[in-house]
N, C-alpha and C positions, 0 to 999 in steps of 0.2 A: 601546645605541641603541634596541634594544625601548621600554623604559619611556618613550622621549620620544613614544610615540604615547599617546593620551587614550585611554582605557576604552570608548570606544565603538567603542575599534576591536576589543580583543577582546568583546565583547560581539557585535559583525554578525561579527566571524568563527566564535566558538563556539557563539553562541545560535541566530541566525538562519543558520551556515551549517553546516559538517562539522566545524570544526576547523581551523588553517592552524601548521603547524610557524613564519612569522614574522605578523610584523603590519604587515609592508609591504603585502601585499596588501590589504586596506582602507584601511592609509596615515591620512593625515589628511582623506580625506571615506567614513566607511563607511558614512551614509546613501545617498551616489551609487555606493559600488560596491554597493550591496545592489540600488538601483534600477535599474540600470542590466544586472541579472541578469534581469531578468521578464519573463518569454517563455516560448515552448514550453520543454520542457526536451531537453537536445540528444540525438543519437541516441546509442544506448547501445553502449557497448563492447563488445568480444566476438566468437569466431569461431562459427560452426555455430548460428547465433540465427534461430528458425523464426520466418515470418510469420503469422499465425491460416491465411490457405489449406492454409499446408506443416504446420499442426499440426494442422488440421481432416483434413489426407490419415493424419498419422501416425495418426490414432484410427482411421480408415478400417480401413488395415493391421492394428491389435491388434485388430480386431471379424473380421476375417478370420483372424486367429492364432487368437483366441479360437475360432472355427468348428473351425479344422482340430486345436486342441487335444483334440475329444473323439477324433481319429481321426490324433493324431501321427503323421509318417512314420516308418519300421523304422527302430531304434535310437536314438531321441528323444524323449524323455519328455514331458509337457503341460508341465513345469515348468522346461525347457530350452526348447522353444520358446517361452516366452510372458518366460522372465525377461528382465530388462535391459531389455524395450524403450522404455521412456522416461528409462533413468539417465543416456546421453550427454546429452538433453536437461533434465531437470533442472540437471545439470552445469551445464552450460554459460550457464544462465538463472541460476543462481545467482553464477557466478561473473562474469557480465556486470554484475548489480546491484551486487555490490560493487567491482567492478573501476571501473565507471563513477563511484560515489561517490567510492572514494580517487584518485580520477585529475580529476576536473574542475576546468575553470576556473568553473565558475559555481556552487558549494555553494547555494545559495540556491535556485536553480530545481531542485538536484538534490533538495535537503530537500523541498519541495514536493511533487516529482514521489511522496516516499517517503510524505509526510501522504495525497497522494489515492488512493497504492494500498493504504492502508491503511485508508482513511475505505472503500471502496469494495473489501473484500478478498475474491477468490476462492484459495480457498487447498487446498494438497497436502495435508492432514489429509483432503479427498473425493478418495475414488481417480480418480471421475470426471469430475474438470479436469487429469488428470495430461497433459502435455505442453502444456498452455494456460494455464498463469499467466505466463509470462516473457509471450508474443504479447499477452494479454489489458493487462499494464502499456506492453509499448511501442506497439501499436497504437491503445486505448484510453486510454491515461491519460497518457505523456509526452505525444502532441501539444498534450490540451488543455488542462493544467495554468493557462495562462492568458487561456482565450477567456472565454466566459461559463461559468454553470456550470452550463443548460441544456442547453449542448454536451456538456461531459463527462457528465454524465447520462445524454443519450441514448447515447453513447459506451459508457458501463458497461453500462447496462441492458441492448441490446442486440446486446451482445460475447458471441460462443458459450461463452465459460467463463462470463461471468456466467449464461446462460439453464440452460448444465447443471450449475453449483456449485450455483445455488437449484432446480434440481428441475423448471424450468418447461417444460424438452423433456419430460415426462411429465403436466404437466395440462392435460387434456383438457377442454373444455364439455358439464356434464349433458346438454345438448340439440345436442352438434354431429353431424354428417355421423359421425363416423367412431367416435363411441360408437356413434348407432342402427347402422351397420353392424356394432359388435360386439355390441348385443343380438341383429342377426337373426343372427348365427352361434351364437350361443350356443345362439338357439335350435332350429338346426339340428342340435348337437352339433357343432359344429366351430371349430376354434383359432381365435382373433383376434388380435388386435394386446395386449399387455400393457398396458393402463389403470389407471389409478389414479385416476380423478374428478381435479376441481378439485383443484389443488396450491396452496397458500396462501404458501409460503416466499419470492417475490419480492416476492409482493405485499407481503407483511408487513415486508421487510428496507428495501422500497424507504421505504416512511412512515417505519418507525422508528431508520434506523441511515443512511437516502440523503439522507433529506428534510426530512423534519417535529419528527424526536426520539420517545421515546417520548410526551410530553406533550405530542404539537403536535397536540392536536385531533380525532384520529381517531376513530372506532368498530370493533367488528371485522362493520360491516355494510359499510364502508369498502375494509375488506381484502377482504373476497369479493367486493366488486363490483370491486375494482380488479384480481383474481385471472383474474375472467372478461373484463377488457379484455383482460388479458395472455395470455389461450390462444391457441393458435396459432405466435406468437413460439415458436420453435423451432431446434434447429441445421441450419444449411444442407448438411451431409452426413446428417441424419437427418429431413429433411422428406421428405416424401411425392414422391421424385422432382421435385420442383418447382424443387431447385437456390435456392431462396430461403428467408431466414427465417421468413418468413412462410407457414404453411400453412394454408387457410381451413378446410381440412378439420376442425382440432381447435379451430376457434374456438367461441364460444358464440355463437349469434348474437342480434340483437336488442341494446337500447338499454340502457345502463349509469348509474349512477349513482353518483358518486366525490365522497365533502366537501359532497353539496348541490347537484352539476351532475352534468346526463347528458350521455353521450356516444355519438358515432354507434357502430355495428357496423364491424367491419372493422378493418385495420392501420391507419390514420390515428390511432384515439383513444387508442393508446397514448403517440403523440407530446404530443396535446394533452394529457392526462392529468401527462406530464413536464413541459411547459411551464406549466401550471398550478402545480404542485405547485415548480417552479424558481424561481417566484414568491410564494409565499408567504411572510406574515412569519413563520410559524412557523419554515420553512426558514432564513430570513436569520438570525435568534437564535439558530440550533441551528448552522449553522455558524460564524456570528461565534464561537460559545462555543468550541469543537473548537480553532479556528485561533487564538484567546487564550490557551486552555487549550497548546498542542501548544508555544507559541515563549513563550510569557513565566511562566502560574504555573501550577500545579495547578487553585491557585481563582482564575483569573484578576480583574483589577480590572475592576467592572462599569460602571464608564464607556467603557473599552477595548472592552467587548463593546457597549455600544452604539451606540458608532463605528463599529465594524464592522459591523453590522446596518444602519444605518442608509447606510451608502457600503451595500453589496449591494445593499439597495432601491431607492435613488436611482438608480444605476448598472444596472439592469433587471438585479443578479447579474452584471455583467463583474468575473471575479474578479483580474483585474491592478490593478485601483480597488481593493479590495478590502487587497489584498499594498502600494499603495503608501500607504494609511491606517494599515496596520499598523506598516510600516517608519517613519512620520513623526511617530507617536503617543508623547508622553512617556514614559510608564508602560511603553513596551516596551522602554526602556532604563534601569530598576532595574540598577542595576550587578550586585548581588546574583546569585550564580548558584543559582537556585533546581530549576529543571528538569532530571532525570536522566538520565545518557543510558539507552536501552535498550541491551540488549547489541550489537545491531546498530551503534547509533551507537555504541559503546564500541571496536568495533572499527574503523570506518571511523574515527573522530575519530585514533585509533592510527596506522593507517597513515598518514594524510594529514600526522601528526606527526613519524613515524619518517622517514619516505619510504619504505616496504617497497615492492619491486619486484614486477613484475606474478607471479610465480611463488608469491607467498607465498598469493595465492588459487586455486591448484589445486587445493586440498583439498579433499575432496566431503564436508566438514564443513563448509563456508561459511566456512574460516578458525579452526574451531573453535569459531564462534557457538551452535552447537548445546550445548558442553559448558555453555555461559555460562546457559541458557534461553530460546532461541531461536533454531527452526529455520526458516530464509529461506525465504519464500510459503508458510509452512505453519501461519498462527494457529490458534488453538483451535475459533473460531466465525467467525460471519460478523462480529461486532463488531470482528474486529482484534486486535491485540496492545492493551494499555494501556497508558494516557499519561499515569499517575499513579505518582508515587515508590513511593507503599508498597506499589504490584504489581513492586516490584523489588529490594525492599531487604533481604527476607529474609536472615537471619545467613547459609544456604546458600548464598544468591546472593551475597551480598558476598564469604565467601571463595572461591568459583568466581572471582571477580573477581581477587582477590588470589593464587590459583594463575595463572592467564594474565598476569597481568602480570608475574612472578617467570618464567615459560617464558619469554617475550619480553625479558624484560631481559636473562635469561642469556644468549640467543642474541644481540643487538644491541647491549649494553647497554656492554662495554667500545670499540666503534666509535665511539662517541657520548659526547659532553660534556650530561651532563641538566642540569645546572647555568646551561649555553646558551640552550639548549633550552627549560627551561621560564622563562627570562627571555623567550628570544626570542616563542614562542605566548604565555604566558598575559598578559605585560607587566603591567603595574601590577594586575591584578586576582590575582596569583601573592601568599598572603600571605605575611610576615615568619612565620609558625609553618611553612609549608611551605617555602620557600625555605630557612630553619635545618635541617630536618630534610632535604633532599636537598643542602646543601651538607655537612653533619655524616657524609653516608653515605661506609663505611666502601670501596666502589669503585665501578666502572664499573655495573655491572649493580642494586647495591642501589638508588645513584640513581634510576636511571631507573623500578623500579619504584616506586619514592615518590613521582617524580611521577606516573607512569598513577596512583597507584591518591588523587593529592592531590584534596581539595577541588572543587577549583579546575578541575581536570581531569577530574572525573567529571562534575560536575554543569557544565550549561551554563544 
């Protein structure tokens, strides 16, 4: 019965969404069940899942552990009171993201939701967002996955893991309040507050990885001036008693100039600054390319990209215009499955396949994602994981590949018919050389890893 569905439907279940064990669910209109996914992305699974206040307090508590560390109470070491304090929560942020992917009805908003924490990544690799990536993705970036993409912007930008992932709770304005009060201490001989001048890392991430691309135009006279809109913006447990993001105190003050326009003093021109910059065509070309690049090729087809650029603009950036140019666009249904999964999606496409139950993601390995090359909210840079095959295909990565799916098969693999299985997900895009080779397997378990590790089934 699988194969009586058209190619389009695995293609909106595999490409455009996680994976679906049948192809009933796209059915025969998978442009309307794609479209009819766009929206917020829903609220995410999972128990003991902190909101940015509850994890803004837990940093509170570790700056307070940290204190009492130099003077542990009798019988406890600095390294007993400080360890663990963010592993329940880690936990539990990881094992929400993937629980939430293999479990939803809407793959499509969930992919999404998974491109813009990515486009937009603060990550465990800086110890100092530790308990603020899971909050920073469901606060910031589920809700607005399909408003405009001004909204999500300012959303990121000014999310306390983003201000302390990029460094910007520590840059200060050459000329603000609370530098000249630590030149006169210093010159008193007495302690100040820890400065660092001007911090440039948001400023810079925002143009080249949020906004513009590295090629959209900038100067790095750009990045300084858009450095000094941005001081002040701070974390609201470590502003100056103000209880707000915003502390004037570390601002720079005086009249800024960003791309050719200046902007007033004060918190206002960093909004306008994003608003600007949300509208730019450079922006529209740089994400059109991301979002072609991420759901259809490596080197996406440049008509596609300029369809999309050109809905963003039109649409003043409402990125649901956007998602349903993309879904209605020729070229993004190449039957061909050319795009790899990352290990992340290699696993969630797995589960969503197998049907594994919630318990398989308790492991504080991410399910084992980490043995594969990839440790959940934890990228290398601020750039993300990559979205291109040959950052994945390595001979070592492939058989990393090929040991997990040989574990998984042993364990699930004589319960299951893969023969079903992969008629039933992959339907007519399943080929006659894969199809021979997991009907040829010699039982339960070899099956099923020939198909994880088919074609047809890696790549979407």
């Amino acid at each position: 019965m699988a194969n009586a569905f058209h190619v389009d439907a695995a293609v909106a279940a595999h490409r455009f969404g996680l994976g679906e064990a049948t192809l009933a669910a796209p059915g025969s209109d998978p442009q309307g069940w794609l479209l009819a996914q766009i929206g917020p992305a829903d609220a995410p699974r999972g128990d003991a899942l902190l909101t940015t206040p509850q994890a803004l307090a837990l940093l509170q508590a570790e700056a307070e552990k940290r204190r009492q560390a130099r003077n542990p109470p009798p019988g406890m070491t600095a390294e007993q009171l400080l360890g663990g304090h963010y592993r329940e929560v880690t936990i539990a942020d990881a094992r929400s993201r993937l629980l939430s992917a293999a479990t939803t009805q809407r793959p499509f908003a969930e992919r999404l939701h998974l491109f813009w924490a990515n486009h937009f990544t603060v990550s465990l690799a800086k110890g100092s967002v530790r308990g603020l990536v899971g909050a920073f993705e469901r606060d910031a970036i589920r809700p607005n996955i399909a408003g405009s993409f001004e909204q999500l912007l300012v959303a990121a930008t000014t999310h306390p893991a983003m201000l302390r992932y990029l460094d910007n709770v520590l840059s200060a304005g050459p000329h603000s309040r609370v530098v000249a009060r630590a030149a006169r201490r210093a010159q008193q001989m007495q302690e100040g507050p820890r400065l660092t001048g001007l911090n440039e890392n948001l400023a810079r991430e925002i143009l080249e990885l949020h906004t513009l691309g590295v090629n959209g135009g900038y100067a790095q006279a750009d990045v300084t001036s858009f450095a000094a809109v941005l001081t002040g913006w701070r974390v609201a447990a470590l502003a100056s008693g103000s209880g707000q993001p915003f502390d004037p105190a570390w601002h720079e003050p005086g009249r800024k100039t960003v791309l050719g326009k200046t902007y007033p003093e004060g918190p206002e021109a960093l909004r306008q600054v994003l608003h600007d910059l949300a509208h730019h065509p450079s922006t529209a070309r740089f994400l059109a390319t991301k979002l072609a690049r991420h759901f259809v090729a490596d080197d996406p087809p440049p008509a596609l990209v300029e369809r999309l650029a050109a809905t963003f603009t039109h649409s003043e950036g409402q990125l649901s215009e956007v998602y349903r140019e993309l879904v209605r666009h020729p070229s993004a249904w190449d039957p061909a499955p050319v795009k790899l999964k990352t290990p992340e999606e290699f696993v969630v496409s797995s589960a969503r396949l197998l049907g594994l139950p919630e318990r398989a993601f308790e492991r504080h390995d991410g399910a084992g994602i980490i043995a594969l090359g990839q440790r959940l909210h934890a990228a290398p840079s601020p750039a993300g994981w990559p979205d291109r095959a040959e950052e994945w295909l390595g001979p070592e990565a492939v058989w990393k590949r090929v040991e997990w799916s040989a574990r998984v098969a042993d364990r699930v693999g004589r319960a299951l018919d893969a023969r079903a299985l992969a008629s039933a997900s992959l339907g007519p895009r399943l080929s006659d050389t894969s199809r021979r080779q997991i009907e040829r397997a010699a039982d339960g378990p070899q099956a099923l890893a020939l198909l994880l590790m088919a074609p047809e089934f890696q790549r979407r």
